[in-house]
N, CA, C and O atoms as a Tripos MOL2 file, in Angstrom:
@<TRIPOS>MOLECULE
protein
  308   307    77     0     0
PROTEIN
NO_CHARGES

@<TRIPOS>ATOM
      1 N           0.8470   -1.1810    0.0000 N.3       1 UNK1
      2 CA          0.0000    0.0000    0.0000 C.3       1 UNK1
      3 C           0.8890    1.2390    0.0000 C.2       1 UNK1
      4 O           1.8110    1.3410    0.8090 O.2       1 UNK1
      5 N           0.6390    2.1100   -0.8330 N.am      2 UNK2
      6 CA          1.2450    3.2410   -1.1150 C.3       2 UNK2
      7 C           1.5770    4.2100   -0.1870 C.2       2 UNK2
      8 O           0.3780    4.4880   -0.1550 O.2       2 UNK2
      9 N           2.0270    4.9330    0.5410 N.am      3 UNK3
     10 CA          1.9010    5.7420    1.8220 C.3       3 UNK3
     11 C           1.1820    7.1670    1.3800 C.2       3 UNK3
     12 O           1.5190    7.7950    0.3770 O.2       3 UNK3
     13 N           0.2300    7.5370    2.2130 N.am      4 UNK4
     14 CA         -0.6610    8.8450    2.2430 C.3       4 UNK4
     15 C          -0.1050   10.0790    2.1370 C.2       4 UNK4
     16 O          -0.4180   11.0430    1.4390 O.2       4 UNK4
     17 N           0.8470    9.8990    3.0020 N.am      5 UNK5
     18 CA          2.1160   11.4000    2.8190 C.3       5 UNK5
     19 C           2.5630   12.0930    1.9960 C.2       5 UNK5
     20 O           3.2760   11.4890    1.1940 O.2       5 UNK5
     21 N           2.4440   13.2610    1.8120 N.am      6 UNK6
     22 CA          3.0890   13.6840    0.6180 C.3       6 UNK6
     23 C           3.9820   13.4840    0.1590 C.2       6 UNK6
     24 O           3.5910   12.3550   -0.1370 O.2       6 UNK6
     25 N           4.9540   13.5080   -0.2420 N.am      7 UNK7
     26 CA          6.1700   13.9970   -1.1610 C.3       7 UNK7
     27 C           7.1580   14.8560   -0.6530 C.2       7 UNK7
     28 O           7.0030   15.9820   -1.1250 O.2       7 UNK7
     29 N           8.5850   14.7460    0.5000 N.am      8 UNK8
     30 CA          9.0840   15.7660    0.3010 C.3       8 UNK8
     31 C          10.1020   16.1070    0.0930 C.2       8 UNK8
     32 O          11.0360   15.3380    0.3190 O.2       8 UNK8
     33 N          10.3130   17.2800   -0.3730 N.am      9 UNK9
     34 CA         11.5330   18.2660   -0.9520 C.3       9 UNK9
     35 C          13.0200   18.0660   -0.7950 C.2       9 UNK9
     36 O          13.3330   18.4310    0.3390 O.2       9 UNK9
     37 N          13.7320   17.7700   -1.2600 N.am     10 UNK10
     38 CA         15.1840   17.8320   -0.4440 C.3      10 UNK10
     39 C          15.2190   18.8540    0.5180 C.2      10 UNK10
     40 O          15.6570   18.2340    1.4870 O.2      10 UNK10
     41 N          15.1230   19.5010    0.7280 N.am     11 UNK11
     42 CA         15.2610   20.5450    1.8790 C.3      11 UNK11
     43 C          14.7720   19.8430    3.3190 C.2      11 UNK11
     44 O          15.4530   19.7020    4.3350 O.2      11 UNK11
     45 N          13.1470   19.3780    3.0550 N.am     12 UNK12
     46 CA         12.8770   19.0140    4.2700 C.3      12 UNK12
     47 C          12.9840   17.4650    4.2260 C.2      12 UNK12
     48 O          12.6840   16.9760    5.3150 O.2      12 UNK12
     49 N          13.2440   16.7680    3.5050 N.am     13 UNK13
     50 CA         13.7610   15.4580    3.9550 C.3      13 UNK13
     51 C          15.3990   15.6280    4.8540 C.2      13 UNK13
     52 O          15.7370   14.9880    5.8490 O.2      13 UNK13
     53 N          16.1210   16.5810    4.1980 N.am     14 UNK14
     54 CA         17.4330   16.8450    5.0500 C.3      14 UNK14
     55 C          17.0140   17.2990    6.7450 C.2      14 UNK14
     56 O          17.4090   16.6780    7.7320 O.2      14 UNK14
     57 N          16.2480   18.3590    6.7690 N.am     15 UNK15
     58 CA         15.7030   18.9680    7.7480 C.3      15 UNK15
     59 C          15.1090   17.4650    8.6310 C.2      15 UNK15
     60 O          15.7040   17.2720    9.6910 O.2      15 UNK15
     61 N          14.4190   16.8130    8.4040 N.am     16 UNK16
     62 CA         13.8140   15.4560    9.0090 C.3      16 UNK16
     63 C          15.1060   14.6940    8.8640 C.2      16 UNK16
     64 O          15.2720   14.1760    9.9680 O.2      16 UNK16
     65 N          15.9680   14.4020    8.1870 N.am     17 UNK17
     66 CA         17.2940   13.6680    9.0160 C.3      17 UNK17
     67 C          17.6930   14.1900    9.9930 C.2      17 UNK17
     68 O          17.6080   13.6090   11.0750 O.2      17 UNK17
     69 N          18.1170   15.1570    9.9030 N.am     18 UNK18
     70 CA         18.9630   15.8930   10.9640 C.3      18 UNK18
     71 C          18.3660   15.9250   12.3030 C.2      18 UNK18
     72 O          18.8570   15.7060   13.4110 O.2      18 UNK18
     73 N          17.0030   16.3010   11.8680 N.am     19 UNK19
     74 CA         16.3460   15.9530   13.7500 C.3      19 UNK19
     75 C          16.1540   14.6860   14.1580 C.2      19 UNK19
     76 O          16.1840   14.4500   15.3660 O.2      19 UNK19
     77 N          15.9310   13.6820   13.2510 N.am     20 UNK20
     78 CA         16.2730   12.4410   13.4390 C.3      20 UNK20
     79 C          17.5110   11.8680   13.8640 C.2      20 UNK20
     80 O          17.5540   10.8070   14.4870 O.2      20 UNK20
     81 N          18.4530   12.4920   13.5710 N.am     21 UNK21
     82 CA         20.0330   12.0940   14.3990 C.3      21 UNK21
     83 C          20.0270   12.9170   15.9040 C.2      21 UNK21
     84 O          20.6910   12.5810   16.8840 O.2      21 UNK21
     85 N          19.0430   14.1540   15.8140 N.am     22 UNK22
     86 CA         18.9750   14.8960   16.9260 C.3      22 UNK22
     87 C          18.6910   14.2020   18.1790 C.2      22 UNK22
     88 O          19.1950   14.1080   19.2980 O.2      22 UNK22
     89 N          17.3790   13.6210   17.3500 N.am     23 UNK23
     90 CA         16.4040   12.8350   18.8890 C.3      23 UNK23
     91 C          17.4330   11.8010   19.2970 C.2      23 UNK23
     92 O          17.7460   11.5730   20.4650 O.2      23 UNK23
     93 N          17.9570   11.1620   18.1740 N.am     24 UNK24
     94 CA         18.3550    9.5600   18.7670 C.3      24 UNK24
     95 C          19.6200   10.0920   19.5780 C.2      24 UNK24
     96 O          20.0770    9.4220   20.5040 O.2      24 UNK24
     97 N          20.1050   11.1640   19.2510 N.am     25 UNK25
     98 CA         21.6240   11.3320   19.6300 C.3      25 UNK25
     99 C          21.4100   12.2220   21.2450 C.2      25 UNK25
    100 O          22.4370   12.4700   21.8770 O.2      25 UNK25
    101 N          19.8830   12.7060   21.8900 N.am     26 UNK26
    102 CA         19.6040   13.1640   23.0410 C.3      26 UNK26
    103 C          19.4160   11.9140   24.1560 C.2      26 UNK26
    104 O          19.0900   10.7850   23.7890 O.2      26 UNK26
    105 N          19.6010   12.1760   25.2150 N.am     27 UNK27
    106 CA         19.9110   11.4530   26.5810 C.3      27 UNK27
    107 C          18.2570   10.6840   26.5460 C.2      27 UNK27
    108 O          18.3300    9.4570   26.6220 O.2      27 UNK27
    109 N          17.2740   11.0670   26.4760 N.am     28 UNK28
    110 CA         16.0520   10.8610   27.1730 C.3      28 UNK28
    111 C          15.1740   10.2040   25.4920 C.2      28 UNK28
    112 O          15.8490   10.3610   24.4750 O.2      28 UNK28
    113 N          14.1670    9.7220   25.3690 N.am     29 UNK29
    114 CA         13.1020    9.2680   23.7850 C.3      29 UNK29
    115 C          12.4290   10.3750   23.9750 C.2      29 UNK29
    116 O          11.6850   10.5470   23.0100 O.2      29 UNK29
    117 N          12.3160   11.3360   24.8740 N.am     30 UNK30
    118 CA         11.4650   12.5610   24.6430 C.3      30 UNK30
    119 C          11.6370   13.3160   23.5350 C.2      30 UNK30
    120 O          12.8010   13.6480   23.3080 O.2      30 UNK30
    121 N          10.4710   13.8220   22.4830 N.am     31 UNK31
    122 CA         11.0190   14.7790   21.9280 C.3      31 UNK31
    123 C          11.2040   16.0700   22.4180 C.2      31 UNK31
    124 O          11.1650   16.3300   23.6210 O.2      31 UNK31
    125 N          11.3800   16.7920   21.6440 N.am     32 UNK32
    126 CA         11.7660   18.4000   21.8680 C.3      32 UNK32
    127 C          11.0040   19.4730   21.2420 C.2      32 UNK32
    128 O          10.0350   19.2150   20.5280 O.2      32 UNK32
    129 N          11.4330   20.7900   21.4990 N.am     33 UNK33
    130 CA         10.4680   21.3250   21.1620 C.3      33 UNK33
    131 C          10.3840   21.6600   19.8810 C.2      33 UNK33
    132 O          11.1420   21.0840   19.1000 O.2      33 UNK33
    133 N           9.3790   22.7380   19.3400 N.am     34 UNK34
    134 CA          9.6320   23.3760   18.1980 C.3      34 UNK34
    135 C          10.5890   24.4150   18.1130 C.2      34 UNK34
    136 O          10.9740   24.9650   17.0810 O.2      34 UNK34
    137 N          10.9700   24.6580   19.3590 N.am     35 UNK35
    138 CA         11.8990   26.0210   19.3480 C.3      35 UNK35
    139 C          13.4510   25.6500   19.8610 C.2      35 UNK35
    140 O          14.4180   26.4060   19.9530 O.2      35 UNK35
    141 N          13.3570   24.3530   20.1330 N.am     36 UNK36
    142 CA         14.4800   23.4590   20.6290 C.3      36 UNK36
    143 C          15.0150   23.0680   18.8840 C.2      36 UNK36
    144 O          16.1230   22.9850   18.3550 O.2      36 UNK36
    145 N          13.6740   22.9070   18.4120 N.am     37 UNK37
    146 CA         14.3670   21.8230   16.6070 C.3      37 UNK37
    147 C          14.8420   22.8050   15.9890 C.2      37 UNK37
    148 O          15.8830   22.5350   15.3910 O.2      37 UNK37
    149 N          14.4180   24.0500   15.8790 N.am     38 UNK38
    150 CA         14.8610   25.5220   15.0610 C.3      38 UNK38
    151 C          15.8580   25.3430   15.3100 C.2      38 UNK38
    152 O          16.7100   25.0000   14.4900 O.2      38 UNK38
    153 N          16.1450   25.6010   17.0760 N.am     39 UNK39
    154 CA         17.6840   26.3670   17.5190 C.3      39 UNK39
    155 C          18.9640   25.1710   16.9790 C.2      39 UNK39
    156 O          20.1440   25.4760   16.8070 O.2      39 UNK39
    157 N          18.6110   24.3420   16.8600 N.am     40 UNK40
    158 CA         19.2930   23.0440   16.5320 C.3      40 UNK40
    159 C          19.7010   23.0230   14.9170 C.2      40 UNK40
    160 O          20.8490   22.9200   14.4850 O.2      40 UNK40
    161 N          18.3740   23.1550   14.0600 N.am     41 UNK41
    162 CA         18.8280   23.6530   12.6470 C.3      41 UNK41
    163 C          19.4280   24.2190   12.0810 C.2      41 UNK41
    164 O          20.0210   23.9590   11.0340 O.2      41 UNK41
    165 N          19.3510   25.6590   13.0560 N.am     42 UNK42
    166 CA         20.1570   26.6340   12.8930 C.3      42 UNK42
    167 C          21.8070   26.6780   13.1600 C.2      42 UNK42
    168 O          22.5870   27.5230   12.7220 O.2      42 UNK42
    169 N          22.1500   25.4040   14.0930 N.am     43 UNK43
    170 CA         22.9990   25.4030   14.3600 C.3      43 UNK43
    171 C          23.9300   24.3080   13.0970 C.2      43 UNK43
    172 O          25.1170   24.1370   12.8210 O.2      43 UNK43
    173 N          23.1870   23.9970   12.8150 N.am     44 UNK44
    174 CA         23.4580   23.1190   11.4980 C.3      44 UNK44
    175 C          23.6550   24.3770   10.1600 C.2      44 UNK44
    176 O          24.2740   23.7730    9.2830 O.2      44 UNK44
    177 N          23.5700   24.8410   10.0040 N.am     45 UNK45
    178 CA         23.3440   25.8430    9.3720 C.3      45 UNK45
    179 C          22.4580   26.2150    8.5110 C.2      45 UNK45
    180 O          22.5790   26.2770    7.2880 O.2      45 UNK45
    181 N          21.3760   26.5140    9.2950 N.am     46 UNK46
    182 CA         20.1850   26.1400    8.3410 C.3      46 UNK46
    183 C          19.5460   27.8410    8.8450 C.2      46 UNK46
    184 O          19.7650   28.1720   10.0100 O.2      46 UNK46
    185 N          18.8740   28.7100    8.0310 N.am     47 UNK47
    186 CA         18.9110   29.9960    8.5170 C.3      47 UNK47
    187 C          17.7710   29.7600    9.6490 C.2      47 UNK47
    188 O          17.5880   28.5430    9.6240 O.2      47 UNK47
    189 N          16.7790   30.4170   10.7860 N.am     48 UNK48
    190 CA         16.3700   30.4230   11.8680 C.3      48 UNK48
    191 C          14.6080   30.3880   10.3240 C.2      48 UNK48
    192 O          13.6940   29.5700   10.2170 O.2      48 UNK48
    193 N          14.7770   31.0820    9.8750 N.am     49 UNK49
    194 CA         13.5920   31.1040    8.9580 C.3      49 UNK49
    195 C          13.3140   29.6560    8.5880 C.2      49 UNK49
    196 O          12.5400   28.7790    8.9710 O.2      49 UNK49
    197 N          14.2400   29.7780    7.7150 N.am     50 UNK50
    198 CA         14.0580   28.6960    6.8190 C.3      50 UNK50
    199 C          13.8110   27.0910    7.6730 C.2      50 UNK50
    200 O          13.1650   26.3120    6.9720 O.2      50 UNK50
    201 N          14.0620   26.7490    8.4960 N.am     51 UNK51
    202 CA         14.1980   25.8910    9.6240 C.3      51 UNK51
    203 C          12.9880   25.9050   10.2540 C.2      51 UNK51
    204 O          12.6070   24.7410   10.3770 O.2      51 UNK51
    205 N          11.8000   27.0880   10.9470 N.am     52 UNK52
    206 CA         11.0090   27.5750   11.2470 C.3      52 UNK52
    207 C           9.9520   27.2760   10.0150 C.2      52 UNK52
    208 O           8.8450   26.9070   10.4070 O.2      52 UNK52
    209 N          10.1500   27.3950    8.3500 N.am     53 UNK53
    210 CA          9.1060   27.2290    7.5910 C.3      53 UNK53
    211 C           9.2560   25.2940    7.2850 C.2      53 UNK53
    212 O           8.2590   24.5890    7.1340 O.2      53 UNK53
    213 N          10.5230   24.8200    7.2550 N.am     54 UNK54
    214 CA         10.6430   23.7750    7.0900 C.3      54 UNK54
    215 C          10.0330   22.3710    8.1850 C.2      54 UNK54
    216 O           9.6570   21.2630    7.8010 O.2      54 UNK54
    217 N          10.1060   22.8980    9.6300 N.am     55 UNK55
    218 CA          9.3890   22.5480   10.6810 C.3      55 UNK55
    219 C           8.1380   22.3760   10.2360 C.2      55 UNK55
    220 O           7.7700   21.3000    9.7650 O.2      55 UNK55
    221 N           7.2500   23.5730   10.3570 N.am     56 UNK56
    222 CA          5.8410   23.9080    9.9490 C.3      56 UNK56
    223 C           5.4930   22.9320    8.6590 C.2      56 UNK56
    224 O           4.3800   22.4050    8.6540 O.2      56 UNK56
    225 N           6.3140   22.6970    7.6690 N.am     57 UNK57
    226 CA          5.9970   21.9880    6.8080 C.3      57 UNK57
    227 C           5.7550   20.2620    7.0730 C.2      57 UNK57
    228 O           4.8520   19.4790    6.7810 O.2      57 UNK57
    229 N           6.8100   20.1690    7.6430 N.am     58 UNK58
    230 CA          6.8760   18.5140    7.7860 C.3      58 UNK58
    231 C           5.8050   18.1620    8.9080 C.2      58 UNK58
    232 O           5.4990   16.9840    9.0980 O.2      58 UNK58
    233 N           5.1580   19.3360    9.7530 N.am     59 UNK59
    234 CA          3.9800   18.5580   10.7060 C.3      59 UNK59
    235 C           2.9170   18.4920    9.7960 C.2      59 UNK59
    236 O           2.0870   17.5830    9.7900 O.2      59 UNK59
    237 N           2.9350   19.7350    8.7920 N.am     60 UNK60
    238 CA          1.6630   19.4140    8.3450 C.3      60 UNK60
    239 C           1.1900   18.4530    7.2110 C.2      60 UNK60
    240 O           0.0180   18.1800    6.9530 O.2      60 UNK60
    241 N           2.6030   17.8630    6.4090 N.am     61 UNK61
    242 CA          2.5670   16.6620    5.8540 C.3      61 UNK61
    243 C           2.2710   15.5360    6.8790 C.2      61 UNK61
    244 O           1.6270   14.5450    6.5360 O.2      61 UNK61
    245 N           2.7620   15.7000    8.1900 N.am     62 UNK62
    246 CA          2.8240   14.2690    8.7710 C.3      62 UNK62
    247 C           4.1350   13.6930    9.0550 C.2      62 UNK62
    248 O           4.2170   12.5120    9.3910 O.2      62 UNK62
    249 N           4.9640   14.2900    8.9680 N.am     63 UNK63
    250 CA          6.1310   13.4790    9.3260 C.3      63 UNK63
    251 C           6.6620   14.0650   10.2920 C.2      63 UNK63
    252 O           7.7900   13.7890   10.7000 O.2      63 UNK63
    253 N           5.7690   15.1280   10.8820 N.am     64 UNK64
    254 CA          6.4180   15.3910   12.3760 C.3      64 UNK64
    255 C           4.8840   15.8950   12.9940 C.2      64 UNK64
    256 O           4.0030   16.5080   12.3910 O.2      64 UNK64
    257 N           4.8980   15.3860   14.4840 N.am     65 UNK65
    258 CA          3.8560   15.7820   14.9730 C.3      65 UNK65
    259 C           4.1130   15.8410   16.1380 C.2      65 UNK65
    260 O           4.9240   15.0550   16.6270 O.2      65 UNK65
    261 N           3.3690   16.9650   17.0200 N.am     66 UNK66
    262 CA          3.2050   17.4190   18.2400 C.3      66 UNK66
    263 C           2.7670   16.8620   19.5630 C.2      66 UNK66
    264 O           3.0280   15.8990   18.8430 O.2      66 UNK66
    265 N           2.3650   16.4600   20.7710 N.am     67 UNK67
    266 CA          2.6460   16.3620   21.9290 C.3      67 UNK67
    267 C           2.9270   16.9940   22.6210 C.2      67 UNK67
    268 O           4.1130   17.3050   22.5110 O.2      67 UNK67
    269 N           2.2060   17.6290   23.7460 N.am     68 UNK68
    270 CA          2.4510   18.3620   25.1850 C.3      68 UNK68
    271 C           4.1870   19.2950   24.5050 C.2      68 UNK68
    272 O           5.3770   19.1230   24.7670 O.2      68 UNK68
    273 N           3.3630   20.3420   23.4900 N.am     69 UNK69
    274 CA          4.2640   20.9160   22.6560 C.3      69 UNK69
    275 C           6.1800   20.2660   22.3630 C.2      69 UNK69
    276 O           7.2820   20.8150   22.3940 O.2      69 UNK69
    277 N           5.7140   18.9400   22.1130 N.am     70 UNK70
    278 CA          6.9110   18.5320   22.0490 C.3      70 UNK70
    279 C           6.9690   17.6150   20.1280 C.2      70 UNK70
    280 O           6.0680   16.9210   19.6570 O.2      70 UNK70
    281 N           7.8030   17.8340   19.7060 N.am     71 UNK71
    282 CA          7.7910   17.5060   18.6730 C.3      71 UNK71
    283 C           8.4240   15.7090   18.5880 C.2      71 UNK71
    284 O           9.5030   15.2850   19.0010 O.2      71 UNK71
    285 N           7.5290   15.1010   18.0430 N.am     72 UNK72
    286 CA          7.9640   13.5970   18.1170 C.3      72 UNK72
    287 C           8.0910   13.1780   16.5590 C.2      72 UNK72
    288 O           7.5130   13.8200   15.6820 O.2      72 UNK72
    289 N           8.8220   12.1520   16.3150 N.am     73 UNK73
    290 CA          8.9070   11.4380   14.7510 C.3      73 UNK73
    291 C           8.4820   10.6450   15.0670 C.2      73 UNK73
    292 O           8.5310   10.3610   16.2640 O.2      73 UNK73
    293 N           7.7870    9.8030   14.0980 N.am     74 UNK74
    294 CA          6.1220    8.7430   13.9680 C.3      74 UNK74
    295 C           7.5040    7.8650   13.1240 C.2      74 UNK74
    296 O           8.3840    8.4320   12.4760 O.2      74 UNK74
    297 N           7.4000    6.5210   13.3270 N.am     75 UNK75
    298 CA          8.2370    5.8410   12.9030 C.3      75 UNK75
    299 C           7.9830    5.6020   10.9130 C.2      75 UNK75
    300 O           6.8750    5.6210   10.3780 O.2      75 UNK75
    301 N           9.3740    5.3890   10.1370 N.am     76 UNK76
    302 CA          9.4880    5.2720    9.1970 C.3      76 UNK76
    303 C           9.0880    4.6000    8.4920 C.2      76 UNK76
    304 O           9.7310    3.6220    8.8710 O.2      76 UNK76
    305 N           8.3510    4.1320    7.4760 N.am     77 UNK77
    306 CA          7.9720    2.7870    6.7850 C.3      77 UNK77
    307 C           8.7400    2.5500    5.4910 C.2      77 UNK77
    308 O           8.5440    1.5270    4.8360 O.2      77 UNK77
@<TRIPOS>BOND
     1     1     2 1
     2     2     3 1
     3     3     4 2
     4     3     5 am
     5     5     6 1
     6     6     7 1
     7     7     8 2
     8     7     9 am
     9     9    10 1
    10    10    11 1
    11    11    12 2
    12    11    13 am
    13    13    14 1
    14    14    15 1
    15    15    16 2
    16    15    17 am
    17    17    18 1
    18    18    19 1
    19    19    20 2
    20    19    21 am
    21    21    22 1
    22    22    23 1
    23    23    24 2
    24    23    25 am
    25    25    26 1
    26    26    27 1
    27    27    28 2
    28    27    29 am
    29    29    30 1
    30    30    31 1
    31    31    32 2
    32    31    33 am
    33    33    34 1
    34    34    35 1
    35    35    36 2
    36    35    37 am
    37    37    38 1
    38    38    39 1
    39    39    40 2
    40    39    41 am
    41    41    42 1
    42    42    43 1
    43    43    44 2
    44    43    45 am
    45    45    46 1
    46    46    47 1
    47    47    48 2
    48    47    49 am
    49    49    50 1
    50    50    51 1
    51    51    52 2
    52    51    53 am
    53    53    54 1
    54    54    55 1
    55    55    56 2
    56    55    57 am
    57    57    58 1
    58    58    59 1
    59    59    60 2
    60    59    61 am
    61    61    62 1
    62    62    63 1
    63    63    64 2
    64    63    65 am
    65    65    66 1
    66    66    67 1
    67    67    68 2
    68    67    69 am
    69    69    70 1
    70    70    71 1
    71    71    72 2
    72    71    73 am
    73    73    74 1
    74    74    75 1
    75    75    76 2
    76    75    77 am
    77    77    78 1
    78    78    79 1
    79    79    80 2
    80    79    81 am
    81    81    82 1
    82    82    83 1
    83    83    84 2
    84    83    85 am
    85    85    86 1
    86    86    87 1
    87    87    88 2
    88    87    89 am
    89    89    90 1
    90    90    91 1
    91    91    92 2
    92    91    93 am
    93    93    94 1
    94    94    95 1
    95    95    96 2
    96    95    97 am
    97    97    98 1
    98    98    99 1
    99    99   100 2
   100    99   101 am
   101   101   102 1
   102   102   103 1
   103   103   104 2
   104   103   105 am
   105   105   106 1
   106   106   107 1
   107   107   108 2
   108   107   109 am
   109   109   110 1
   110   110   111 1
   111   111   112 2
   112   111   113 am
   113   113   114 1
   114   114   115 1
   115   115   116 2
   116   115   117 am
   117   117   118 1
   118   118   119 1
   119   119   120 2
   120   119   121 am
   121   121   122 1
   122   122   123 1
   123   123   124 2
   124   123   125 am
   125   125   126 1
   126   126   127 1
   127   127   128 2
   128   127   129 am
   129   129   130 1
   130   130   131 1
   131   131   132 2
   132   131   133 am
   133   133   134 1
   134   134   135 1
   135   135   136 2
   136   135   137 am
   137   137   138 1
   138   138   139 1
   139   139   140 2
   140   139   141 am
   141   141   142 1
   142   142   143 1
   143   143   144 2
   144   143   145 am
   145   145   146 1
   146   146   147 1
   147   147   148 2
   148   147   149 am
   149   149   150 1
   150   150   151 1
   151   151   152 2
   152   151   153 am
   153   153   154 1
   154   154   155 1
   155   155   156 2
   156   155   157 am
   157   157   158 1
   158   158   159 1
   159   159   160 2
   160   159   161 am
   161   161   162 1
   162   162   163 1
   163   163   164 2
   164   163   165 am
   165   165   166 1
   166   166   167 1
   167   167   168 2
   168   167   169 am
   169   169   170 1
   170   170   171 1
   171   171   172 2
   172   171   173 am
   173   173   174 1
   174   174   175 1
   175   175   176 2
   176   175   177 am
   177   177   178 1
   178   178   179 1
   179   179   180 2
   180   179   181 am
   181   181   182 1
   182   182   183 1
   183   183   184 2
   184   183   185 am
   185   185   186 1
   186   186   187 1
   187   187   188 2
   188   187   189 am
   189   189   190 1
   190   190   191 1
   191   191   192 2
   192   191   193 am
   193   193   194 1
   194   194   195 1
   195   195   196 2
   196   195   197 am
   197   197   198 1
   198   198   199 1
   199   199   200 2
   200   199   201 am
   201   201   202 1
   202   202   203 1
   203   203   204 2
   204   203   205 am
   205   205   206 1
   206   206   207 1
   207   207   208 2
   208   207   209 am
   209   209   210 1
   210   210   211 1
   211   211   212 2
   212   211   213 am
   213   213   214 1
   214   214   215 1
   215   215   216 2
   216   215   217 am
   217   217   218 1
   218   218   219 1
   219   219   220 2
   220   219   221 am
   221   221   222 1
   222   222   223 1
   223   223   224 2
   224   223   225 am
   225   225   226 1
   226   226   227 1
   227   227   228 2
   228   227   229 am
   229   229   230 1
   230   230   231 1
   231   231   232 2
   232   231   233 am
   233   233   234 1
   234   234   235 1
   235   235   236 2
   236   235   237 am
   237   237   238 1
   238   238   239 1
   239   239   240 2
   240   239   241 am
   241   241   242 1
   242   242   243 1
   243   243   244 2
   244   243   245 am
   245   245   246 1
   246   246   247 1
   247   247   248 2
   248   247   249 am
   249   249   250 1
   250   250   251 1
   251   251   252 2
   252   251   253 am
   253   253   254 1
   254   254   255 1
   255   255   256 2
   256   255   257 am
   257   257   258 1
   258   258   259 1
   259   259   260 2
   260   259   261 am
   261   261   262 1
   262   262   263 1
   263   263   264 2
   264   263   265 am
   265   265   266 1
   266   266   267 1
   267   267   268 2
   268   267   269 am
   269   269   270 1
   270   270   271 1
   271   271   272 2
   272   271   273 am
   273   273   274 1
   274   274   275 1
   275   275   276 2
   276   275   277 am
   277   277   278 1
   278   278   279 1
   279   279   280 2
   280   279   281 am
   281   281   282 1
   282   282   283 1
   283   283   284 2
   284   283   285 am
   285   285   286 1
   286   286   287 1
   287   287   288 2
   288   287   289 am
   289   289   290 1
   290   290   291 1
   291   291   292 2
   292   291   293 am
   293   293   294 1
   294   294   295 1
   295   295   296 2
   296   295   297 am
   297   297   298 1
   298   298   299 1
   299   299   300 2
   300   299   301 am
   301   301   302 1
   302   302   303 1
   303   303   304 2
   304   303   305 am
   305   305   306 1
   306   306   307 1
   307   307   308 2
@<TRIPOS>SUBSTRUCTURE
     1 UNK1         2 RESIDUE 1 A UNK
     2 UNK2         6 RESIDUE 1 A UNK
     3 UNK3        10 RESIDUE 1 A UNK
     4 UNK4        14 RESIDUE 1 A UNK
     5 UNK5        18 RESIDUE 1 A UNK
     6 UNK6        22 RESIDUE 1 A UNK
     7 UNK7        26 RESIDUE 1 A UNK
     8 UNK8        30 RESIDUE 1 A UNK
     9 UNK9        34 RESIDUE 1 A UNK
    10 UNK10       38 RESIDUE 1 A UNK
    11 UNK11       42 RESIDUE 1 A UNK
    12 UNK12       46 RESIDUE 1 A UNK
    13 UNK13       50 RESIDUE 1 A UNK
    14 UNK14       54 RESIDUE 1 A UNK
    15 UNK15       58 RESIDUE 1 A UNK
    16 UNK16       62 RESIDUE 1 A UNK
    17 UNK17       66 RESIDUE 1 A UNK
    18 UNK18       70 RESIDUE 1 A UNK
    19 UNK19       74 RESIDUE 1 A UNK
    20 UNK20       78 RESIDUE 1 A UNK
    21 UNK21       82 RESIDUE 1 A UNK
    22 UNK22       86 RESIDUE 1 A UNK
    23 UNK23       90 RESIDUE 1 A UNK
    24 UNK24       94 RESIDUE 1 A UNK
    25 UNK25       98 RESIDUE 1 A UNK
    26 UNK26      102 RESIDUE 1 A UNK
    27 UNK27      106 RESIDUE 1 A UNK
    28 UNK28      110 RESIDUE 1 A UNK
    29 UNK29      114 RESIDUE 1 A UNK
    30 UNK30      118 RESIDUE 1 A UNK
    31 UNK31      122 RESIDUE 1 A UNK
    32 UNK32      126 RESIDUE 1 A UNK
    33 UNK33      130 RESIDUE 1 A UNK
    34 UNK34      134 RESIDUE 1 A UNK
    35 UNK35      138 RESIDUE 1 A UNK
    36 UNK36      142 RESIDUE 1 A UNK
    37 UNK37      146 RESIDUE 1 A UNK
    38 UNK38      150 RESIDUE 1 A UNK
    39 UNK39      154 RESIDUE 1 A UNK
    40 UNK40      158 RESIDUE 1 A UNK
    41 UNK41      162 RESIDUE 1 A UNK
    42 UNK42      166 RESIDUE 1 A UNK
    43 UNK43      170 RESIDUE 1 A UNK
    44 UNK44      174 RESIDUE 1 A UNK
    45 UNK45      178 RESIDUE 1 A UNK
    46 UNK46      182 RESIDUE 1 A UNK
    47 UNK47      186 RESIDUE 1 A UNK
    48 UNK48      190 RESIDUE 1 A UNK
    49 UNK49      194 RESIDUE 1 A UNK
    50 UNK50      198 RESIDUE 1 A UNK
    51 UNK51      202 RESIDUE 1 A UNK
    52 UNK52      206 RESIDUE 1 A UNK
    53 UNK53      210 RESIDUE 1 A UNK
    54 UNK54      214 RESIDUE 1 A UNK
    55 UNK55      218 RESIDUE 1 A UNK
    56 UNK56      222 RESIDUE 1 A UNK
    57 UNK57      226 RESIDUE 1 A UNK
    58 UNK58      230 RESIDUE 1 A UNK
    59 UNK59      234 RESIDUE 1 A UNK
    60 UNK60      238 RESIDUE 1 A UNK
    61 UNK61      242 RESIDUE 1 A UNK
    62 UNK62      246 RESIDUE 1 A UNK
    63 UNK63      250 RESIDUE 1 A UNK
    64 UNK64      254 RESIDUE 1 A UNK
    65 UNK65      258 RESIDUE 1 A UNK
    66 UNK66      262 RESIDUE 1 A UNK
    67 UNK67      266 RESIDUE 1 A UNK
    68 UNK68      270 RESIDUE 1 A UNK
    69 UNK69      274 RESIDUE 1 A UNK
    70 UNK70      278 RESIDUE 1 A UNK
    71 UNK71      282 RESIDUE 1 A UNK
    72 UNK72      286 RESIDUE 1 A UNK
    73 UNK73      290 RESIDUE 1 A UNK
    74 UNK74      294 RESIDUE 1 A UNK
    75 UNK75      298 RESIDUE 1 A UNK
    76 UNK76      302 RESIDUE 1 A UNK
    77 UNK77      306 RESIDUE 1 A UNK
């Protein structure tokens, strides 16, 4: 079966690795926040914008979603 999800961009498939090495590479399975994943992007060098629109994008495809404002990844298929 085909997956429902959109399609995405090199930009935010990079953006969804990187927080994906983020989470696994933090002490606790908690995720983090939205303002925790920015500051983190950014530190990657990703501009504070662009990181901020790229976020926003991938929840609303589905490949990142929220929790007691904490941002979690839904496992890969």
């Amino acid at each position: 079966m085909p997956s429902s999800r959109r399609p995405l961009s090199t930009s935010e498939q990079a953006v969804l690795d990187h927080l994906d090495t983020y989470v696994e590479t933090t002490a606790d399975d908690e995720g983090i926040s939205q303002t925790g994943a920015v500051t983190y992007l950014s530190e990657q060098g990703i501009t504070r914008a662009d990181a901020d629109e790229l976020v926003e994008q991938l929840l609303l495809k589905g490949y990142l979603y929220e929790v007691d404002d904490e941002l979690r990844i839904p496992p890969r298929i």
